[in-house]
C-alpha positions as CSV (number, residue, x, y, z in Angstrom):
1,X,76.8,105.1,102.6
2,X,78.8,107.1,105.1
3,X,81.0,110.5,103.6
4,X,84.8,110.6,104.1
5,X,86.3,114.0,105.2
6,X,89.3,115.4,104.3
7,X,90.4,116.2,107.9
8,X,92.7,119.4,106.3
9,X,89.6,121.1,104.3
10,X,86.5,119.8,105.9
11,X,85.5,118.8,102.6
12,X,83.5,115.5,101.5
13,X,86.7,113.3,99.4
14,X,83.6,110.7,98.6
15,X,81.5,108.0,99.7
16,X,81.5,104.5,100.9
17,X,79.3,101.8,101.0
18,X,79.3,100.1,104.6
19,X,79.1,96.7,104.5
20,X,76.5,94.4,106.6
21,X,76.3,90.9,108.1
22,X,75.4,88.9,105.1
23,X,78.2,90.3,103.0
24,X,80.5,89.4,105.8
25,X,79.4,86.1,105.9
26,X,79.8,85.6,102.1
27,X,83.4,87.1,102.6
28,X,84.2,84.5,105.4
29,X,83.1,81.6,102.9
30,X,84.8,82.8,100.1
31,X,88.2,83.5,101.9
32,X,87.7,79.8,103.6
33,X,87.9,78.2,99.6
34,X,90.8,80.8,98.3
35,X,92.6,79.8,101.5
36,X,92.4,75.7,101.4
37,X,94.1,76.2,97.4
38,X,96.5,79.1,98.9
39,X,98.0,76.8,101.4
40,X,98.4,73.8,99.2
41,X,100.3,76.3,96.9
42,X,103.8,75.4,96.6
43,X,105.6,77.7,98.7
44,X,107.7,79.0,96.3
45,X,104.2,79.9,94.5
46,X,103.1,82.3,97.5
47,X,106.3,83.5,98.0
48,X,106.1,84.8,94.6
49,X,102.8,86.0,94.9
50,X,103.6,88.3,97.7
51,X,106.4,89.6,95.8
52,X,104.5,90.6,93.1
53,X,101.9,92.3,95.6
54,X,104.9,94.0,97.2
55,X,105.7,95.2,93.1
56,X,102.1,96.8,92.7
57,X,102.5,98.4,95.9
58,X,105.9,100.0,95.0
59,X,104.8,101.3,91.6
60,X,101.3,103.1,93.5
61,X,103.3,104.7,96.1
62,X,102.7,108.2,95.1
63,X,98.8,107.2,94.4
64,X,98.8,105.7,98.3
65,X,100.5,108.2,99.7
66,X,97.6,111.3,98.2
67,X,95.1,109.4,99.2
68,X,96.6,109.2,103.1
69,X,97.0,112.7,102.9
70,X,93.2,113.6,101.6
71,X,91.7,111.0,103.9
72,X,93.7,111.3,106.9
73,X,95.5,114.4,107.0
74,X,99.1,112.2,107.2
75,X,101.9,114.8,106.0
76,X,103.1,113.8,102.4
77,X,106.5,112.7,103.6
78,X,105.2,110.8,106.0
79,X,102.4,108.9,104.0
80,X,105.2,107.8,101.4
81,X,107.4,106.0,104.0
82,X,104.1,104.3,104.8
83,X,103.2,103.4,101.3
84,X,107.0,102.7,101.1
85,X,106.2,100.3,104.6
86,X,103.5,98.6,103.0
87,X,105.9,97.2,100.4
88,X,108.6,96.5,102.5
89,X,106.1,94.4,104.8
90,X,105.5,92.4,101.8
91,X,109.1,92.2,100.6
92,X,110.1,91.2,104.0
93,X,107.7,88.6,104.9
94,X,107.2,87.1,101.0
95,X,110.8,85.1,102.2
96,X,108.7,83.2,105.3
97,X,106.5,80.8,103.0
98,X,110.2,79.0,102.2
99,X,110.9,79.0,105.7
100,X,108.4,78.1,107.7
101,X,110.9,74.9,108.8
102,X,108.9,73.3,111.7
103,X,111.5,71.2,113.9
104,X,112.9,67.3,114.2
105,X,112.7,66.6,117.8
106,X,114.9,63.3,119.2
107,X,112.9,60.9,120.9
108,X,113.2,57.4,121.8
109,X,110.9,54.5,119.1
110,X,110.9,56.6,116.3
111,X,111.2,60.4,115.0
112,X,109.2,63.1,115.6
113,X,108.3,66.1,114.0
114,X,106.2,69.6,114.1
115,X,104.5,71.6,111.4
116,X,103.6,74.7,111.0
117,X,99.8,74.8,110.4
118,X,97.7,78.2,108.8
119,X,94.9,78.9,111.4
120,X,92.6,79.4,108.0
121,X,90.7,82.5,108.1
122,X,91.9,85.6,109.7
123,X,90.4,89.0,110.5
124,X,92.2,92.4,111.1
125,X,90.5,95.0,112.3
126,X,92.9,98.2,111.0
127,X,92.9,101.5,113.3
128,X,92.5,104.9,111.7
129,X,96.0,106.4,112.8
130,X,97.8,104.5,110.9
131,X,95.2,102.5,108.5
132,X,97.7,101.2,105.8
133,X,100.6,100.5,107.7
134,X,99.0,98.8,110.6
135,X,96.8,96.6,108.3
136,X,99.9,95.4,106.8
137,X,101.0,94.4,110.2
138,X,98.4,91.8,110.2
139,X,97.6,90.7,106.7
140,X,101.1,90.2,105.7
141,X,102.6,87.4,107.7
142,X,99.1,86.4,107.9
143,X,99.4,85.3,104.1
144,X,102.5,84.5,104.3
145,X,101.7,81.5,106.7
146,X,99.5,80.3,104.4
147,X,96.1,81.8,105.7
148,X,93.3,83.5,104.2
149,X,92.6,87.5,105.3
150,X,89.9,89.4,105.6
151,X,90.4,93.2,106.6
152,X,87.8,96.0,108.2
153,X,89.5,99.2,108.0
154,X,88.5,102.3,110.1
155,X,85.3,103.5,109.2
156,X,86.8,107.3,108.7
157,X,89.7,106.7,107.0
158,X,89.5,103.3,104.8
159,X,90.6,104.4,101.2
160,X,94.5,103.4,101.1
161,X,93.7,99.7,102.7
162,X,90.1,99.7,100.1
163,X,93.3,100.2,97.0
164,X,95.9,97.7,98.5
165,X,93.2,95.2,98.4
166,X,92.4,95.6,94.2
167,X,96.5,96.3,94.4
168,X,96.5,92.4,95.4
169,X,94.2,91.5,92.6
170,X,95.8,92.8,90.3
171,X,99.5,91.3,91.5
172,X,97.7,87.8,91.2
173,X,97.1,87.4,94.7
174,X,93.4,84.5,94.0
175,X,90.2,85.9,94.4
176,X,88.8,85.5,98.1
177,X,92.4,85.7,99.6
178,X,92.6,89.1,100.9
179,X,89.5,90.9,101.2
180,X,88.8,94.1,102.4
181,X,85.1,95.1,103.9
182,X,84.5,98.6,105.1
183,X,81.9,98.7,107.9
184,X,81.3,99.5,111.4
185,X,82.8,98.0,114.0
186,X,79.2,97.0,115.5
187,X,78.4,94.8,112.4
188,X,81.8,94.0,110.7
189,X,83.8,94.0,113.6
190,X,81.8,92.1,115.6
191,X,80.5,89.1,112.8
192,X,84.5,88.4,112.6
193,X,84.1,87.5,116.6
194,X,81.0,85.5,116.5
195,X,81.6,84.2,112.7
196,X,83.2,80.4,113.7
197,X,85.2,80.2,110.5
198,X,87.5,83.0,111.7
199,X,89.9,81.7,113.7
200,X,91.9,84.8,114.9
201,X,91.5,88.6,115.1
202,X,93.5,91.1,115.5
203,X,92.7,93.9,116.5
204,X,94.6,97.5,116.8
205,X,92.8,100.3,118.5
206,X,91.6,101.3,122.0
207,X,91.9,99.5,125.0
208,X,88.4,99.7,125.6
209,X,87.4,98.1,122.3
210,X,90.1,95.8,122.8
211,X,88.6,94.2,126.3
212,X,85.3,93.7,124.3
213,X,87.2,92.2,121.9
214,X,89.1,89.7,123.9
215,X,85.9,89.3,125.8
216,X,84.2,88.4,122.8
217,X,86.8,86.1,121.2
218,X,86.6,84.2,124.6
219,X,83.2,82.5,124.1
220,X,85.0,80.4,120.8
221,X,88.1,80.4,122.3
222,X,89.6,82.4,119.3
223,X,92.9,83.3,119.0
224,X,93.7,87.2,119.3
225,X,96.6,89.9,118.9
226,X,95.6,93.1,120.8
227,X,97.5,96.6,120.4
228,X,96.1,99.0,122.1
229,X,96.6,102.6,123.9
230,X,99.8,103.8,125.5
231,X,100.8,106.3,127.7
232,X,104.8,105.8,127.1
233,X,107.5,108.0,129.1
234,X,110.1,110.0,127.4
235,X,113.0,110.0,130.4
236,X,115.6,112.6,130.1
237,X,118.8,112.2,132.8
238,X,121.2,114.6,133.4
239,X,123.7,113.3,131.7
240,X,122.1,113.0,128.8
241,X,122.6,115.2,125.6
242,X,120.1,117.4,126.9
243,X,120.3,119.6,123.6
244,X,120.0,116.7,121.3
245,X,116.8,115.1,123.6
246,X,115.5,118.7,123.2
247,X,115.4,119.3,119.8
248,X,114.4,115.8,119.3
249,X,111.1,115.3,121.8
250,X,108.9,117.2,120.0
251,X,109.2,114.6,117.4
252,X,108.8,111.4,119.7
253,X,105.3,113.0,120.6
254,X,103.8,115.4,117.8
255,X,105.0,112.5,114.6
256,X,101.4,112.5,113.2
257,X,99.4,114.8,115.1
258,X,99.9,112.9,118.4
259,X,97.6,110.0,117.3
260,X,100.1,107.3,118.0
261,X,100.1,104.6,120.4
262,X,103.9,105.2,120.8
263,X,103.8,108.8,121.5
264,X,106.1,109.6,124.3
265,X,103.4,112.1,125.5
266,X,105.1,111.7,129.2
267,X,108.6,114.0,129.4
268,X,110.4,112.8,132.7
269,X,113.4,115.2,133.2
270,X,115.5,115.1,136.0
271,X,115.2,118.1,138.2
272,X,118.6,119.1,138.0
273,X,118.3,120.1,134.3
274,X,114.4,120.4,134.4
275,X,114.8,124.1,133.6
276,X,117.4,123.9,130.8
277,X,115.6,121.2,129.3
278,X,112.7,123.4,128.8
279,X,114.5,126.3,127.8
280,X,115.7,124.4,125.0
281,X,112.6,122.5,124.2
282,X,110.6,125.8,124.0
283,X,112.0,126.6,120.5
284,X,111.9,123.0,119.1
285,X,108.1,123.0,119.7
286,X,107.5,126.2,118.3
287,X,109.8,125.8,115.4
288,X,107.3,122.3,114.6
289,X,105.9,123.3,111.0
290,X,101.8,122.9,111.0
291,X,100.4,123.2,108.6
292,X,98.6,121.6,105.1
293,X,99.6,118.1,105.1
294,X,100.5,117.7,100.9
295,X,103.4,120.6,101.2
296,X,107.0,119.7,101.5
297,X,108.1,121.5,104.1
298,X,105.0,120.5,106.6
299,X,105.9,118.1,109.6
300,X,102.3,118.1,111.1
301,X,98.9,117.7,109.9
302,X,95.4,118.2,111.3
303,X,93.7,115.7,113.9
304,X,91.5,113.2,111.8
305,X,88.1,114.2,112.8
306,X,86.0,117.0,114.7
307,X,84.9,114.7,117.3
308,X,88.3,113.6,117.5
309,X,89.7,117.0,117.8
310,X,86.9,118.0,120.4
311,X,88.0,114.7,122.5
312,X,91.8,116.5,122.8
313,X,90.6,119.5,123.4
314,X,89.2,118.6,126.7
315,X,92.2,118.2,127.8
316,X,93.2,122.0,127.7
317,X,90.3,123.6,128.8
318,X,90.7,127.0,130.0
319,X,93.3,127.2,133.3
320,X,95.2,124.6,131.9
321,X,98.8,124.8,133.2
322,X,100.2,125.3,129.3
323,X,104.0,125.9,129.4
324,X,104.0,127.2,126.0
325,X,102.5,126.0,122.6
326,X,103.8,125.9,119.0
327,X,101.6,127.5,116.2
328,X,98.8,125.5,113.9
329,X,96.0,127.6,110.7
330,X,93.1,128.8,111.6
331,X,90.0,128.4,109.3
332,X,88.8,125.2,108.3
333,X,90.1,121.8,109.6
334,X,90.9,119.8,112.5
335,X,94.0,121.8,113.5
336,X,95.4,121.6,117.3
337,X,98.8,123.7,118.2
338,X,101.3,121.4,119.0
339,X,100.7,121.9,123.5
340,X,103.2,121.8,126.2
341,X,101.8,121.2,129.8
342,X,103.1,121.1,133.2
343,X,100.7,119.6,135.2
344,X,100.6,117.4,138.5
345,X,100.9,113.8,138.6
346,X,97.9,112.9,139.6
347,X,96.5,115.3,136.6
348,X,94.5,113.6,133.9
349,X,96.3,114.9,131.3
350,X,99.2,112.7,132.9
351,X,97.6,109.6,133.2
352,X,94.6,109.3,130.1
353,X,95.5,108.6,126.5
354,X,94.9,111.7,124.7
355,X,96.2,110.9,121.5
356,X,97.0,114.0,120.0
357,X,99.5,117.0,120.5
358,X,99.5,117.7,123.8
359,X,103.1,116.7,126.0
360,X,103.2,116.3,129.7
361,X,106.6,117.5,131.3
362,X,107.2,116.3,134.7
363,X,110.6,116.7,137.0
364,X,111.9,113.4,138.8
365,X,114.9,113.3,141.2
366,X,116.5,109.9,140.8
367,X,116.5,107.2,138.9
368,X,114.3,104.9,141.2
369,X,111.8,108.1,140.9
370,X,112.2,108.0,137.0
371,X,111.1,104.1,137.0
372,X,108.6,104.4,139.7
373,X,106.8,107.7,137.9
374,X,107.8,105.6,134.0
375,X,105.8,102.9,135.4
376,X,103.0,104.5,137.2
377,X,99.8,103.6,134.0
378,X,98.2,100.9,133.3
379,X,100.0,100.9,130.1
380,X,103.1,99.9,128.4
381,X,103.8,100.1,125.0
382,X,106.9,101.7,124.3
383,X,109.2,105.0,126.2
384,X,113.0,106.5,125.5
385,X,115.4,106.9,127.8
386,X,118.1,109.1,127.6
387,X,121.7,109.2,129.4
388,X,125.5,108.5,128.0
389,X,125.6,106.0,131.2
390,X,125.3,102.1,129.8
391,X,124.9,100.9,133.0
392,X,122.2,103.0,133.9
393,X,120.7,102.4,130.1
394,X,121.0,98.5,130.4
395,X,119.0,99.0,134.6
396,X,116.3,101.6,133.2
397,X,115.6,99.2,130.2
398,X,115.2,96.2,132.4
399,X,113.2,98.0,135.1
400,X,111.1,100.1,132.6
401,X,107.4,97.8,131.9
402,X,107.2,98.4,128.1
403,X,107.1,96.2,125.6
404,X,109.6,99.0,123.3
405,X,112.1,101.4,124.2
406,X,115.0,103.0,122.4
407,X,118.0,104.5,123.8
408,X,118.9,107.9,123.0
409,X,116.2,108.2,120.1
410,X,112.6,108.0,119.1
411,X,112.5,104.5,117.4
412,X,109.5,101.8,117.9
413,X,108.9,100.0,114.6
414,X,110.7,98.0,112.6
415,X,109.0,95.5,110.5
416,X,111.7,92.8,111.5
417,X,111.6,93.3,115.3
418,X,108.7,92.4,117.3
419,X,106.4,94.9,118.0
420,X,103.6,94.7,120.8
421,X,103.3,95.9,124.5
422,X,103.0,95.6,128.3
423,X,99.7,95.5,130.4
424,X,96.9,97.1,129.1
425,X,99.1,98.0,126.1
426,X,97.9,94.8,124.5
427,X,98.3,91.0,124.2
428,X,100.9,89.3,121.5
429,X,103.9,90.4,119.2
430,X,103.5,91.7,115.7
431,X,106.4,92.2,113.1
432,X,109.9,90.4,113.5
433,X,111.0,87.1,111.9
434,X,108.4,84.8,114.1
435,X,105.4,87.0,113.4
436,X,104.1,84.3,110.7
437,X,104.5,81.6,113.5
438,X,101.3,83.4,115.2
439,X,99.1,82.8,112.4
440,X,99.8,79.0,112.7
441,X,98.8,75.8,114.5
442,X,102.5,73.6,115.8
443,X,101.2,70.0,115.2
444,X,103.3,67.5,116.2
445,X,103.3,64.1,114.5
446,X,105.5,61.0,116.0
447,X,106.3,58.2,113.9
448,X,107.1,54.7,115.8
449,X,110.2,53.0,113.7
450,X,110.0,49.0,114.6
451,X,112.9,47.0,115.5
452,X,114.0,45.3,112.2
């Protein structure tokens, strides 16, 4: 059994029972029956099915939503939008068993035609950052193509993914279809790569992991979706609306603590306003509200862990070139004051991952400069840009290597746009209106037509 700690109080919420190989392998076998019926379903039958799933989800919001804020310190407002994602997910994607329309291709002797075949089991392996939001990612679509799903959520924070999964039960969704099995990532984790009955993973987490992950998928030649770290730039032009991109970057880079693979924890600012920019940005950081994540008023919780919060901390150590820093409580929990640093470019704090509340801010002087310091990580997940010049939106966009960027705001997900990232930023597309297509085989079946 392994305790869960409320990252706001340091207190034990409860206890969960970790899960081992042979429980695993049971899961694999029962998900391999529930899925052979699930797919011969009609499809109006699992369309149905999700909706009702995407019904019990809709009436727990409030239930989801206190448990994200015990277990992973997620500010109330924010855990309700994901609750309120989790549903949509379901809404959204409950329309693709209907749809799933495979092609008539001309050809000469006959007709010939694809479908759209499940894989049959599939495992997700959920991050802690995001754990109910980001397993909806991957179970959804999954189901919706007709597959079976099994899910291993973080081992820190697993409650709100643990409830979706009796949530399913009690919409209907058949026994064995969507399992969830809390466990380390050195037992769980890893039987869902060796297991031969799984026939994709995804996975959402570190790069690191991820490598190991693809590496490991390789030896079956199993299918993967990857998305991992990111290092994204924020890139602020003169003639931008340098107030507005002010009072809005704290936002793009402190929305849940930092721990977001989308952060936009680089701030490229032309030189020319360099100064004004930080000026105003001074006040929008210090005005960030941290505090306990289940009030109102609260836009930033604690970091999820102690050796997560020691893991940012290393990168302010004493000497650090801090601009200026917002407030966060002292006394017990994670907490980490929302940081502003001005380092060089070569400074670690520039180029690693930190994954918390700490914001680079570095002056370029052109926009070749912008792309070239933009581009310079191994990363590539997602970045803003900001100018009232099209042209130069429409060149920075193309020249920028990220798999999602937003002009003029802070946006990155939508569940119907694809979702997924550059380089080491991952492998795949989540989310959009083909995301069900990547949980399925295209078999193509040609029929000869004789002369009469």
């Amino acid at each position: 059994m392994t305790p869960l700690i409320n990252p706001a109080t340091e207190e034990v919420l409860r206890t969960v029972d970790l899960l081992e190989v042979d429980a695993v392998d049971d899961a694999v076998a029962r998900a391999a029956i529930a899925q052979k019926r699930w797919a011969a379903a009609a499809p109006s039958e699992r369309a149905g099915a999700l909706r009702s799933f995407a019904a019990a989800v809709d009436s727990h919001i409030g239930e989801l939503a206190a448990l994200e804020v015990a277990n992973s310190g997620h500010v109330i407002g924010n855990a309700e939008w994901e609750a309120g994602h989790v549903r949509d997910v379901l809404t959204y994607y409950s329309a693709s068993p209907e749809r799933l329309l495979g092609q008539q291709i001309p050809v000469a002797g006959g007709i010939d035609v694809t479908f759209n075949e499940p894989l049959g089991v599939v495992a997700v392996i959920a991050p802690w950052n995001f754990p109910m939001t980001i397993a909806a990612w991957g179970f959804v679509p999954a189901l919706a193509a007709g597959n079976a799903v099994l899910v291993k959520p973080a081992e820190i924070t697993p409650l709100t993914t643990m409830r979706l999964g009796e949530l399913a039960l009690e919409a209907g969704l058949p026994e064995g279809l969507f399992q969830v099995l809390p466990g380390k990532g050195s037992v769980v984790g890893e039987r869902f790569i060796t297991h031969p009955d799984v026939r994709k993973i995804v996975f959402t987490g570190s790069t690191e992991v991820g490598m190991r992950v693809m590496a490991g998928a390789a030896a079956q030649v199993k299918r993967v979706t990857l998305e991992l770290g990111g290092k994204s730039a924020n890139i602020v032009f003169d003639d931008c609306d340098l107030e507005k991109a002010a009072a809005t970057a704290p936002y793009g880079v402190f929305d849940n603590a930092g721990q977001d693979c989308c952060a936009r924890s680089r701030i490229l600012v032309q030189r020319n306003v360099y100064d004004r920019f930080m000026e105003l940005f001074e006040p929008a950081v210090k005005g960030v509200v941290v505090g306990d994540p289940a009030a109102r008023e609260t836009e930033m919780g604690p970091l999820v862990s102690k050796p997560h919060w020691e893991t940012v901390s290393s990168y302010v150590p004493d000497g650090a070139p801090i601009a200026f820093q917002g407030s966060a409580p002292s006394g017990p929990g994670y907490w980490f004051a929302p940081t502003v640093l001005t380092p060089a470019r070569t400074d670690r704090s520039v180029t690693e991952e930190i994954f918390g509340p700490v914001v680079t801010v570095l002056p370029f002087e052109d926009e070749a400069d912008a792309i070239e310091l933009a581009n310079d990580t191994p990363y590539g997940l997602s970045g803003s840009i900001w100018t009232e010049n099209l042209s130069r939106a429409m060149r920075v966009s193309h020249a920028v290597e990220s798999g999602n960027l937003s002009v003029n705001s802070h946006s990155s997900v939508r569940y119907n746009t694809p979702f997924g990232g550059f380089k080491q930023s991952g492998l795949g597309r989540e989310l959009g209106p083909d995301a069900p297509l990547h949980f399925t085989e295209t078999k193509n079946v040609f029929f000869a037509i004789g002369e009469k």
